[in-house]
MARFI-337304 format. One record per residue (C-alpha): residue number from 1; y, z, x. Coordinates in steps of 0.1 Angstrom, whole numbers, padded with zeros to 4 digits. Each point is the difference from the previous one (the first is absolute). Example, Ala and Ser with C-alpha at 12.3 -4.5 7.8 and 13.67 -1.06 7.14 Angstrom:
 seq    yy    zz    xx
   1 -0045  0078  0123
   2  0034 -0007  0014
end
This chain:
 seq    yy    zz    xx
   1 -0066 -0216 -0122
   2  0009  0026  0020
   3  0004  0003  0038
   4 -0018  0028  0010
   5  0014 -0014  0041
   6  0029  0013 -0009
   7  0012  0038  0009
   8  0018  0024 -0016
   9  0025  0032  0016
  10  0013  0019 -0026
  11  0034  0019  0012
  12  0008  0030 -0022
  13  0037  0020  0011
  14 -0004  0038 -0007
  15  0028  0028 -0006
  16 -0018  0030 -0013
  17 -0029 -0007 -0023
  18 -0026  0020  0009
  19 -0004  0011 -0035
  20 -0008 -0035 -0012
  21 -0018 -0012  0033
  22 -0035  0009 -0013
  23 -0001 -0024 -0030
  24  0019 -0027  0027
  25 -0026  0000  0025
  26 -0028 -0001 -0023
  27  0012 -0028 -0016
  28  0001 -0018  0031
  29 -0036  0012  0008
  30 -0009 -0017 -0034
  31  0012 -0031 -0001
  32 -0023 -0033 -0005
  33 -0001 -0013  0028
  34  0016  0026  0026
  35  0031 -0006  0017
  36 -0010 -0007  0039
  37  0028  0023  0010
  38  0025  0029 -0013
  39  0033  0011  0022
  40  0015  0026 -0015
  41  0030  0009  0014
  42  0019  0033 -0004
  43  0037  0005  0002
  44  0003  0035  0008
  45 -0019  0020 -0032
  46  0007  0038 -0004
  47 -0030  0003 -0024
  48 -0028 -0003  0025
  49 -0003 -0039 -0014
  50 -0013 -0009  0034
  51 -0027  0033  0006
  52 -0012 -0010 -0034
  53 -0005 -0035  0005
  54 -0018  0008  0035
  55 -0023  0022 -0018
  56 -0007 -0026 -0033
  57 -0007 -0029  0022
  58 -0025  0022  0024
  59 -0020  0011 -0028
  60 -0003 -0040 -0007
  61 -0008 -0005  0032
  62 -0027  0028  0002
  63 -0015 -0010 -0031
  64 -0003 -0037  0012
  65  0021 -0005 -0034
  66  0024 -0024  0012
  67 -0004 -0032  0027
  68  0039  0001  0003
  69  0015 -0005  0029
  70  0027  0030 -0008
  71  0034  0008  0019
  72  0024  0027 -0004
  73  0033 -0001  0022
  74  0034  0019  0000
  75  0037 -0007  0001
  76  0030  0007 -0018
  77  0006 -0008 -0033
  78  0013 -0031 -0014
  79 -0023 -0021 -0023
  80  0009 -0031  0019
  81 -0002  0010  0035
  82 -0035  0016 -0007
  83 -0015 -0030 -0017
  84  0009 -0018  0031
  85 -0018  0022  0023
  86 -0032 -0003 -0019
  87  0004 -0032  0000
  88  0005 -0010  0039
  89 -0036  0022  0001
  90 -0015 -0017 -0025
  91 -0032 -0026  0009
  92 -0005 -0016 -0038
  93  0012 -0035 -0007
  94  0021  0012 -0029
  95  0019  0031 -0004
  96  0001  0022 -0032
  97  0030  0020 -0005
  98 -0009  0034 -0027
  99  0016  0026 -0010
 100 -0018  0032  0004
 101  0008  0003 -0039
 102 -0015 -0030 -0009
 103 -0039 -0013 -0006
 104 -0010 -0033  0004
 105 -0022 -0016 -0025
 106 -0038  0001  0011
 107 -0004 -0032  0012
 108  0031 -0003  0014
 109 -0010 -0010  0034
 110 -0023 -0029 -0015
 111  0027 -0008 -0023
 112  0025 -0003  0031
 113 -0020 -0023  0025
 114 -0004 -0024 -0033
 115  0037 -0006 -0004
 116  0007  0004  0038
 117 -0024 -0036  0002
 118  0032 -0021 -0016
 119  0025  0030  0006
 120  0019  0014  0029
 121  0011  0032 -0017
 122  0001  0017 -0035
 123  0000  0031 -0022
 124 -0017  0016 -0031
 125  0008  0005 -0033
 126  0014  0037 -0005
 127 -0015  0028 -0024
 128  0021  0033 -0003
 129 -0026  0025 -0009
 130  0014  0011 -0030
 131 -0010 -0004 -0037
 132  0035  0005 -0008
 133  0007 -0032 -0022
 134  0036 -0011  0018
 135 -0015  0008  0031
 136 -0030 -0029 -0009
 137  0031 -0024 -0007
 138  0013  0009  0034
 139 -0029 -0009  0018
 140 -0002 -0033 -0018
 141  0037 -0009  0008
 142 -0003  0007  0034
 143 -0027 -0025  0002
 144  0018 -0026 -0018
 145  0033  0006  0017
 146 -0022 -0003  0038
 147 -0019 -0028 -0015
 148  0034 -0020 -0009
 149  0016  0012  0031
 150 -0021 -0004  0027
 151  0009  0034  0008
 152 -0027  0033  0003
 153  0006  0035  0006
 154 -0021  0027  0022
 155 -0015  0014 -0031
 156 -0021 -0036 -0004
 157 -0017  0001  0035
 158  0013 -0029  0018
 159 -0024 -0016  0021
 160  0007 -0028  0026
 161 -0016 -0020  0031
 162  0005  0019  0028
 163  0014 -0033  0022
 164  0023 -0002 -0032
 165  0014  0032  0005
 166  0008 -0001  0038
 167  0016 -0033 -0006
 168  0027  0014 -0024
 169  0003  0034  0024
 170 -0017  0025 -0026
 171  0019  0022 -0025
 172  0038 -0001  0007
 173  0009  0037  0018
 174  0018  0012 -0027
 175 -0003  0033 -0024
 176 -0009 -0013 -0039
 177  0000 -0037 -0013
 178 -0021 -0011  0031
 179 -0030 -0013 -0023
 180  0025 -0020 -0020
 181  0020 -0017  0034
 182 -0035 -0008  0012
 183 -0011 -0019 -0032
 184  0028 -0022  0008
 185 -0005 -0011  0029
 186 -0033 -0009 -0007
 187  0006 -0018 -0030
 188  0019 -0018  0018
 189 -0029 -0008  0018
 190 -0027 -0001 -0026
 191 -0008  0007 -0039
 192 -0018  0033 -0001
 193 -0032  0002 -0018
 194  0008  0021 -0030
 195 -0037  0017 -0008
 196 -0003  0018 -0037
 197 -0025  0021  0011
 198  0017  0034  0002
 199  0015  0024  0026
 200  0001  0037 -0019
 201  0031  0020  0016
 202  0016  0033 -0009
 203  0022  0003 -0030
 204  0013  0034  0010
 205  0037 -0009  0013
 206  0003 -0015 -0038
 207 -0015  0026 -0015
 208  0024  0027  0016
 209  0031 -0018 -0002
 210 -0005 -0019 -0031
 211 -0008 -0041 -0007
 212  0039 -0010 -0013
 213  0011  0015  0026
 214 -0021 -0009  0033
 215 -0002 -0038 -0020
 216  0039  0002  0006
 217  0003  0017  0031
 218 -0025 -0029  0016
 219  0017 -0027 -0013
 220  0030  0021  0010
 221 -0014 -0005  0039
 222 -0012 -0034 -0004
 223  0033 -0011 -0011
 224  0020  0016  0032
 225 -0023 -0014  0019
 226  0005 -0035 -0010
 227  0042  0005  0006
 228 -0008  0014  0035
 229 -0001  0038 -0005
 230 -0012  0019  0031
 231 -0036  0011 -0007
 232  0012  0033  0016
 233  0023  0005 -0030
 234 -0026 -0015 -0027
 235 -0026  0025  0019
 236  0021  0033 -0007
 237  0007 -0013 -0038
 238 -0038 -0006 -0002
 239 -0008  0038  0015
 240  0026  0018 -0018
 241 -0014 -0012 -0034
end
């Protein structure tokens, strides 16, 4: 049964998408139930991300479409620093980590305060949005691989009690792999709850740099990272790709 006590901040990090901000934010405005709060927070756009967010959540608003509590913040970027922000503003009970490429399934936030009854944290199953035939066995290996590991990545919209997350110090403060470092130290803490309902996120890096090789360049990163590898190194491979 689900605990409908139970609150909900979603904290989305943004680096210039105004272009797909539209279809983000109403998504969020759709969801069944609503989300009692949205932070986004911006990390220094040059696209107008921020004006066009403003503007998107006002016509809400004005319309008495949406009963969100919304925020919108700036800083500098770094995907990890900005998640934390949000979260030291956020009110909800559990925190809800999403990429501004990614869409949540509709009933995600129902879905989320059922697991989060026996739970302390967990993730969703991962849908690139691609017909692309490898592309559908990529999705399904990256479940099975988190499922087996214990282990999610952004792209699967970790969510986690918010007295949870302060315990452990949020994200680590460092530039790429800081979804990964914070999966382990909360499984060392607690098995997530591994939902098959699906988060739908972009396919476009794999698309423009091809599956073989962005398959090979992650477990490429994944494998430096597990000998020690400075994330600052494993960050420029990633970017240069």
């Amino acid at each position: 049964m689900t605990n409908y006590s139970i609150s909900i901040s979603i904290i989305i990090p943004l680096l210039n998408e105004a272009e797909n901000l539209p279809q983000l934010i109403t998504h969020m405005a759709n969801l069944n139930p609503l989300p009692e709060q949205v932070i986004i927070v911006d990390g220094g756009s040059s696209d107008e991300s921020v004006a066009v967010t403003e503007a998107l959540i006002n016509e809400l608003v004005e319309n008495r479409q949406s009963s969100i509590d919304w925020q919108i913040i700036e800083t500098t970027a770094g995907r990890a620093s900005q998640m934390n922000m949000g979260a030291a503003l956020a009110t909800g009970d559990i925190l809800l980590f999403l990429h501004a490429d990614t869409q949540l399934p509709i009933n995600a936030t129902s879905d989320i305060k059922n697991a989060m009854v026996q739970s302390a944290w967990g993730r969703f199953d991962v849908h690139l949005d691609s017909r692309n035939l490898m592309l559908c066995i990529v999705s399904r290996m990256m479940n099975v691989r988190s499922r087996l590991t214990g282990i999610a990545t952004g792209d699967q919209a970790i969510f986690i009690k918010r007295s949870l997350f302060e315990q452990i110090d949020g994200y680590p403060n460092q530039p790429l792999m800081e979804d990964i470092e914070l999966c382990k130290r909360l499984k060392n803490i607690a098995k997530p709850a591994c939902l098959r309902s699906k988060a739908t996120t972009s396919a476009r890096r794999w698309q423009q740099n091809g599956t073989g090789r962005t398959i090979f360049l992650m477990w490429q990163l994944r494998f430096d990272y597990w000998r020690g590898i400075s994330p600052e190194i494993s960050k420029q491979r990633y970017y240069n790709n």
